[in-house]
Phi, psi and omega in degrees: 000329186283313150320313172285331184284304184311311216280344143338292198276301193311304180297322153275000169261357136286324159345277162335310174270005186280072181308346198262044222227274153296285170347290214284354181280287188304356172273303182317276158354288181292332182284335194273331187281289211266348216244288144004264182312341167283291186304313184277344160324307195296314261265305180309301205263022169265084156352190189280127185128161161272331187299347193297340142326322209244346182228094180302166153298167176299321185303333149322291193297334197254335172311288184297318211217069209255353190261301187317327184265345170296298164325299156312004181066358155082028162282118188247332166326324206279351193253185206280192186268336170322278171320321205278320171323300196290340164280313196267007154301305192275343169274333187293340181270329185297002176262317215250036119294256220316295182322292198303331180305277200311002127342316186060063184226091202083041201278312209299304217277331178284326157325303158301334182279325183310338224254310162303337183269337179288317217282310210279283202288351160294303183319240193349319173271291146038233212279301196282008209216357181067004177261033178293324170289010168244121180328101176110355160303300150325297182073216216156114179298133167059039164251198194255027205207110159284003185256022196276121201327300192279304181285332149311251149002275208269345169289316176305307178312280168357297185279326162310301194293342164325300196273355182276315194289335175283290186307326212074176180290347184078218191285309210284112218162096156308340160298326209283286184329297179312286200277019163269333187273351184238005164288131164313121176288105161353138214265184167224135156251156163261000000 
């Protein structure tokens, strides 16, 4: 038994020390899960155009903003410069967040804006898209049903995004790089 206990011990506790272990499973994960569904997300909300970055689509408006644009007769001239910041803030993240995470670039602080957008865009399918009224949309922590968009789902997401901002990007990583290139080299005395 003391054998099984070593061989136990010895193995998670290499286990335990790969610090480069998680970060680099969560960037992976989220690029395989998530970075799609983001990208093709953005995708939606581009105009027309070489401008189209800079002048979203309606569709952008009515995504972000579905009752307000819904007010307006879906005329977007009528709404306010608030609005029009906050659609293209939120499609330029849906581009430039997903790079820089898989990038490992800024990972802890994009990681955080992912986590304000997952938050924004929980909000949002909520109350402007109506689906606090649809049963299972929301969901319910510790039932029998993992599927729920928000609470499930989007609770999963987070916590992949969690672990980047506590751990960093790991090794395989432009943080890691940038900061072996701006460390001070050690100094030696004689």
């Amino acid at each position: 038994m003391t054998a099984l206990v070593s061989i136990h011990t010895a193995l998670f506790t290499r286990i335990e020390r790969a610090d480069w272990l998680l970060p680099t499973l969560a960037r992976f994960l989220f690029a395989a899960i998530l970075l799609v569904y983001y990208w093709k997300s953005g995708l939606t909300k581009l105009g027309d155009g070489l401008l189209g970055p800079f002048s979203p689509a309606v569709g952008a408006y009515a995504q972000i903003f579905p009752k307000a644009t819904e007010a307006v007769t879906y005329d977007v001239t009528k709404l306010s410069l608030f609005h029009h910041l906050t659609v293209l803030a939120g499609t330029w993240a849906e581009f430039i967040l997903p790079i820089l995470i898989i990038a490992g670039l800024l990972s802890r602080l994009a990681s955080l804006g992912m986590i304000g957008f997952i938050a924004v865009q929980s909000l949002t399918d909520l109350y402007g898209h109506g689906g606090i009224e649809h049963e299972g949309t929301l969901g319910a922590w510790f039932d029998k049903a993992p599927d729920a968009i928000i609470l499930d789902q989007r609770a999963l997401w987070v916590f992949l995004l969690l672990v980047i901002v506590v751990k960093g990007a790991g090794p395989l990583s432009l943080d890691r790089a940038l900061s072996r290139a701006v460390a001070p080299e050690p100094t030696s005395r004689g």
